[in-house]
C-alpha positions as CSV (number, residue, x, y, z in Angstrom):
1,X,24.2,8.2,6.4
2,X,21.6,7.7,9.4
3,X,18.4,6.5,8.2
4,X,16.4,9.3,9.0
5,X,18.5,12.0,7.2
6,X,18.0,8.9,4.0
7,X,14.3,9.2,4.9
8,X,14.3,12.6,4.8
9,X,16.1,12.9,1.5
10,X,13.9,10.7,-0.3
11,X,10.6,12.6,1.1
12,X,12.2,15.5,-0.4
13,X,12.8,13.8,-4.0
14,X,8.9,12.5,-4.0
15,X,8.3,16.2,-2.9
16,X,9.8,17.8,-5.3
17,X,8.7,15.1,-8.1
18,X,4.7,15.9,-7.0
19,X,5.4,19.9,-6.8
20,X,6.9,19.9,-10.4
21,X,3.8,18.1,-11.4
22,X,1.7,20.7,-9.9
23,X,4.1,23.7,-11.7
24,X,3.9,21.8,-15.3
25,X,0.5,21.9,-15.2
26,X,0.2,25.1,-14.3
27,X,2.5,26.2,-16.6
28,X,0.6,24.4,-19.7
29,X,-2.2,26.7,-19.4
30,X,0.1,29.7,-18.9
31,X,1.5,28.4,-22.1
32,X,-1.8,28.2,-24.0
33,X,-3.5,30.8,-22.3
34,X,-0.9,33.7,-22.6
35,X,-0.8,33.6,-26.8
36,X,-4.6,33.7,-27.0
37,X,-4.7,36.8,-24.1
38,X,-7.4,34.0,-22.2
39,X,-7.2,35.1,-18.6
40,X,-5.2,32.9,-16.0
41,X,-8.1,34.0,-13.4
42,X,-11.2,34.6,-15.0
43,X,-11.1,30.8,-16.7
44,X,-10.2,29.3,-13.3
45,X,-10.9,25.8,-14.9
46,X,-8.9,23.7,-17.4
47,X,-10.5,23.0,-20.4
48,X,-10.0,21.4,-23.8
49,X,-8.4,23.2,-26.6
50,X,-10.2,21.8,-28.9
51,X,-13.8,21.4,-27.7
52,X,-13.4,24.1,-24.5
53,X,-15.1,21.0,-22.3
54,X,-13.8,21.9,-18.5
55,X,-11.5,19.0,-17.2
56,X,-12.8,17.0,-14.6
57,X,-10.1,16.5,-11.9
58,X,-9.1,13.2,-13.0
59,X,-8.4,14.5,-16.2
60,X,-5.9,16.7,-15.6
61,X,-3.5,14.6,-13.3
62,X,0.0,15.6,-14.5
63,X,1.2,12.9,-16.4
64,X,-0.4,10.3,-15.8
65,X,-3.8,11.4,-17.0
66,X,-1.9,12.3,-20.5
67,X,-1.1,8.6,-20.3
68,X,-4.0,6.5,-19.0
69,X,-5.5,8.9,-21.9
70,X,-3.6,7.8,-24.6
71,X,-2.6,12.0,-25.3
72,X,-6.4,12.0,-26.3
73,X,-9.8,14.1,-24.8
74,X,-12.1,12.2,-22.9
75,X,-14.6,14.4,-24.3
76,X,-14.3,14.7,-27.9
77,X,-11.5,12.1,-28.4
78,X,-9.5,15.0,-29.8
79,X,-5.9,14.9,-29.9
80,X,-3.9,16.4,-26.7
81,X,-0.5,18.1,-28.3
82,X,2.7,16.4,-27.1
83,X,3.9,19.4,-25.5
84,X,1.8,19.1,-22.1
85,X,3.4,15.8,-21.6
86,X,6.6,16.8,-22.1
87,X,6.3,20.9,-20.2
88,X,5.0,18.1,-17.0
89,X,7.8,15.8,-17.8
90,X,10.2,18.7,-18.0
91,X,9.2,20.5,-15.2
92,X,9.3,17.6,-12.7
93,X,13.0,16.8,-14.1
94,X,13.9,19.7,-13.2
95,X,12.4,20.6,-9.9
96,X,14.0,17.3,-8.8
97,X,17.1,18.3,-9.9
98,X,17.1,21.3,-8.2
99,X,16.0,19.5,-4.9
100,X,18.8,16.9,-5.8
101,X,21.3,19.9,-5.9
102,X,20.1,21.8,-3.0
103,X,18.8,19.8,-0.5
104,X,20.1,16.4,-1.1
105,X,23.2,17.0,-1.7
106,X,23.5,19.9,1.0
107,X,26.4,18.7,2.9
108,X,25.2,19.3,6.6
109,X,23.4,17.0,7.5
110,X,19.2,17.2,7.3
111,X,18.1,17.4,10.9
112,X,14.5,19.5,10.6
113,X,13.2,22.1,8.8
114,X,15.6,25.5,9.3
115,X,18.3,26.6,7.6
116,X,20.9,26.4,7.4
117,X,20.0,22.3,7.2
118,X,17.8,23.3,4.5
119,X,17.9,26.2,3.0
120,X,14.4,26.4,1.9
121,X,13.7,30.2,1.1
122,X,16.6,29.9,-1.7
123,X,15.5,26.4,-2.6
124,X,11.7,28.0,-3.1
125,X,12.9,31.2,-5.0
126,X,15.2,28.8,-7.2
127,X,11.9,26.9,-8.2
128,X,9.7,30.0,-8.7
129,X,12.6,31.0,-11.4
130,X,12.7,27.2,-12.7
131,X,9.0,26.9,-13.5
132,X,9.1,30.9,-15.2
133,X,12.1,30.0,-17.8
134,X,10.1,26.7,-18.7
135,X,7.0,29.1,-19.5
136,X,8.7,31.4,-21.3
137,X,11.1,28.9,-23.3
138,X,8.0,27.6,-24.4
139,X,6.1,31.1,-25.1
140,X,9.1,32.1,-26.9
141,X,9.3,28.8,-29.2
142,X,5.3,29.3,-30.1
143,X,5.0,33.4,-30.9
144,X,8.8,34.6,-30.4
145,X,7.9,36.8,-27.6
146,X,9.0,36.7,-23.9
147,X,5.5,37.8,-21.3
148,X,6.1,41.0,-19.3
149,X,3.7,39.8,-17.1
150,X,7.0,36.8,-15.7
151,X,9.9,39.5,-16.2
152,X,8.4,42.9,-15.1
153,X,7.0,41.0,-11.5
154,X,10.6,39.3,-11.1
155,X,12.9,42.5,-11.4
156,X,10.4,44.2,-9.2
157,X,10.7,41.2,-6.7
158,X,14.3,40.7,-7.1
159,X,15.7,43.1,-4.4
160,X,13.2,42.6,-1.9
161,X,13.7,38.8,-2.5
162,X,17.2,39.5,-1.9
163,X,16.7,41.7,0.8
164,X,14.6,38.9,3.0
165,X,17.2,36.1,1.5
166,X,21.0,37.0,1.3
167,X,22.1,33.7,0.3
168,X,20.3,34.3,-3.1
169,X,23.5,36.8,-4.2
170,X,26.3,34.1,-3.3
171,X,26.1,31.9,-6.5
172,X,29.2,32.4,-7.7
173,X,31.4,32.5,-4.5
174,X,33.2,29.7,-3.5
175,X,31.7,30.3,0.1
176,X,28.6,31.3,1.4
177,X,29.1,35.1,1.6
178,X,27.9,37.7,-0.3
179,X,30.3,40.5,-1.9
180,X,30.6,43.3,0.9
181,X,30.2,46.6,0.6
182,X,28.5,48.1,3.5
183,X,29.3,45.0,5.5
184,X,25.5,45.0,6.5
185,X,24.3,41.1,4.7
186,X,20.7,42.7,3.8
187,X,21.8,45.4,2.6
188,X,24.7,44.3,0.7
189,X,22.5,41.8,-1.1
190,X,20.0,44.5,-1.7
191,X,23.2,45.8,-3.9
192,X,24.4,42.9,-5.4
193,X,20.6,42.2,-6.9
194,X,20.2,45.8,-7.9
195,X,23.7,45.6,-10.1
196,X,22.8,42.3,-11.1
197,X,19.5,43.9,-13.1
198,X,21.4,46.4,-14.1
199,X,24.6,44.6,-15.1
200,X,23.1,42.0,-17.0
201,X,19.9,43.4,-18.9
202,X,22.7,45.3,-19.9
203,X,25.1,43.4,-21.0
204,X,22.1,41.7,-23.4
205,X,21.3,44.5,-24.7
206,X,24.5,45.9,-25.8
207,X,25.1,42.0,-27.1
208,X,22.2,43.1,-29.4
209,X,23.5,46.1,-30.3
210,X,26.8,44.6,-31.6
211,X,24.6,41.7,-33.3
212,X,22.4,44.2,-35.5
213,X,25.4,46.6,-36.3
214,X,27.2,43.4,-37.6
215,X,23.8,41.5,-39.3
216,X,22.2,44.8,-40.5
217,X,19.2,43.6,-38.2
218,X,17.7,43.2,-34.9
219,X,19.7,40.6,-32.9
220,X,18.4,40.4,-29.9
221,X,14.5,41.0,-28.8
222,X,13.7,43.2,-25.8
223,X,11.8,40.4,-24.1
224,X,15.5,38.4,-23.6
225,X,16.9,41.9,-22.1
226,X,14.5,41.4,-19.6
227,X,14.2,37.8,-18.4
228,X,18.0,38.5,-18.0
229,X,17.8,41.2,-15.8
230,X,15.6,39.2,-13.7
231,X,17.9,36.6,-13.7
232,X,20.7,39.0,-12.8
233,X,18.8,40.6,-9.9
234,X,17.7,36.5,-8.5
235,X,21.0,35.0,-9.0
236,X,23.9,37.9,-9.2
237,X,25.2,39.0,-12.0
238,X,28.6,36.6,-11.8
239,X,25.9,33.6,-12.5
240,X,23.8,34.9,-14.4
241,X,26.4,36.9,-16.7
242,X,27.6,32.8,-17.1
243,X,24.4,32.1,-17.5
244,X,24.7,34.5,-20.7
245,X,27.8,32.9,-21.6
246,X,26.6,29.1,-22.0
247,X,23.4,30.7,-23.8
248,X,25.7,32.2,-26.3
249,X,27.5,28.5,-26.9
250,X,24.4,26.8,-27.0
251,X,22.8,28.8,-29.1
252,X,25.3,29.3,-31.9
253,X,25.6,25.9,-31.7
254,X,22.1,24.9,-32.5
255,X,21.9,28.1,-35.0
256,X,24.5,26.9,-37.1
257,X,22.9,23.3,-37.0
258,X,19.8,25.7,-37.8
259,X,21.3,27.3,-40.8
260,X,22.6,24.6,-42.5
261,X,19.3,21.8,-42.5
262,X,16.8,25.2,-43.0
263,X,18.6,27.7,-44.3
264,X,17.2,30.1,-41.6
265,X,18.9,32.6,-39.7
266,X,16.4,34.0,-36.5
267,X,15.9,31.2,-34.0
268,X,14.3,32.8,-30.5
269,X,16.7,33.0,-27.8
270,X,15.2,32.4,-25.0
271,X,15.6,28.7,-24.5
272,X,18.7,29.3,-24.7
273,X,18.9,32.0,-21.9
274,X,16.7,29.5,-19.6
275,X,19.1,26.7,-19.9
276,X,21.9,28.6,-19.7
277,X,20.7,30.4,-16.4
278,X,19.6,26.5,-15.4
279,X,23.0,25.5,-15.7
280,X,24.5,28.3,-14.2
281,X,22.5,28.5,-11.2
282,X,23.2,24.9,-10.7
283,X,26.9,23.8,-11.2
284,X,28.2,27.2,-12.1
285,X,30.8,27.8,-9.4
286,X,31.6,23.9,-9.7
287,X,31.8,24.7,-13.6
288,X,34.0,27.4,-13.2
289,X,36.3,26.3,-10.3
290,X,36.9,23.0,-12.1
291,X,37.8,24.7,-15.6
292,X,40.6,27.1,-13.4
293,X,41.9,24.3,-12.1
294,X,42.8,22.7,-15.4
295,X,43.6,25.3,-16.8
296,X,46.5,26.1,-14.5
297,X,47.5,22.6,-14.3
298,X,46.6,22.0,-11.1
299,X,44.4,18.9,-11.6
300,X,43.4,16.2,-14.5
301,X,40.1,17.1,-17.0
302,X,37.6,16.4,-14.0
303,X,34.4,13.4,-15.1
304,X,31.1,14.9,-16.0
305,X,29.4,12.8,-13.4
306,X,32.0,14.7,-10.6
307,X,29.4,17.4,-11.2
308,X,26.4,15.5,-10.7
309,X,27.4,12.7,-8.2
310,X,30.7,14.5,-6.0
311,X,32.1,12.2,-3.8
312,X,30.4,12.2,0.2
313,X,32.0,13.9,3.0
């Protein structure tokens, strides 16, 4: 690889890690802020839960503030919860993956700033979407409700998203086209996202339906039927009906796990839907491709790490 495309790589890793930053702590007010109905804009400033001191700059460096801090308030030496460590730490994992996925690992090579050597528009929407599931995983964890004010915005922004970038609709395709139908790209995305929203908030939602005829309860909250139709309508509905599928897995894993240390039935879904749309969006069509593959016999039970670390080309 020629040093500068290694040079360029590794700018985009510290990139990523310092924009992740920037989104977890952002998100860690969202996250306190949305339960309490404490306005995003009004309160520009971070303050202290506790003693509601505004943060000097230095004290709300993500991460490492947290740290030289010792998880504690300069102000009233109250304790800071765990959680804003780990929403930073989380959220900088992840926009680095994403970066790994997309721009690192994009096999032409990185020669400037354009796509197709790096898709940025995609690479931007795919982190807007990253840093909303971490909110409302987190949202949904503390008062078992998913905000309108992250899924309502993101269905309406879906199809002009898709509109403006195209390459948004070919997750799933093992290519970089989108399905055709009017064999105009635009349009045909503009489509694709629109039976995406529809395709997949519905597929939740008759999911729920089957889960309270069987339980005799509600299954399935309103809130997941709409993160996933704004999933559907920013990633297509073959990856995010995936997505869904891996959710389901997950989740029945860790309910049953659940049930039998608690005795409790209702866990909130949505973490589940947000890492099962991660996973999706990222390796899906790897995922997918590989399991066909084995499954006709055409090729050995692939390593994990294939999907992380493919061989170069």
């Amino acid at each position: 690889m020629p040093d500068h495309d290694l040079r360029m790589r590794l700018l985009l890793l510290v990139f990523a890690g310092i924009l992740g930053g920037i989104a977890g702590s952002f998100l860690n007010a969202f996250i306190h802020r949305w339960p309490l109905r404490i306005s995003m804009w009004k309160k520009a400033r971070s303050f202290c839960p506790r003693c509601k001191h505004s943060l000097a700059w230095y004290d709300n460096v993500p991460v490492i503030s947290y740290v030289l801090l010792l998880g504690r308030c300069r102000y009233c030496s109250g304790r800071i919860h765990p959680r804003y460590l780990v929403v930073e730490m989380l959220t900088v994992a992840l926009f680095l993956a994403v970066f790994y996925q997309e721009a690192v690992l994009n096999r032409s090579a990185v020669t400037g700033w354009g796509a197709p050597y790096f898709p940025w528009p995609k690479i931007a929407v795919h982190l807007v979407l990253v840093a909303a599931l971490v909110g409302v995983s987190f949202i949904d964890c503390l008062v078992t409700r998913i905000p309108d004010e992250v899924t309502l915005p993101g269905i309406a922004a879906a199809p002009v998203l898709s509109a403006l970038v195209p390459a948004l609709q070919a997750g799933m395709r093992f290519g970089d086209g989108v399905f055709s139908v009017t064999g105009v790209l635009r349009l045909d995305a503009f489509l694709a996202c629109i039976a995406g929203i529809f395709i997949c908030g519905g597929a939740l939602w008759a999911l729920g339906v089957v889960g309270e005829a069987i339980m005799k309860k509600p299954a399935m909250g309103f809130g997941d039927v709409k993160l996933m139709a704004m999933v559907g309508g920013l990633l297509g509905a073959p990856t995010a009906l995936l997505g869904i599928a891996f959710a389901a897995f997950i989740g029945s894993l860790v309910g049953g796990i659940n049930l039998a240390l608690t005795g409790r039935h209702r866990i909130p879904f949505g973490p589940f839907l947000a890492i099962g749309t991660f996973i999706a969006m990222m390796w899906g069509a790897e995922i997918v491709y590989l399991y066909l593959r084995f499954a006709a016999g055409d090729a050995a039970p692939p390593a994990i790490q294939a999907l992380f670390f493919p061989p170069p080309y």
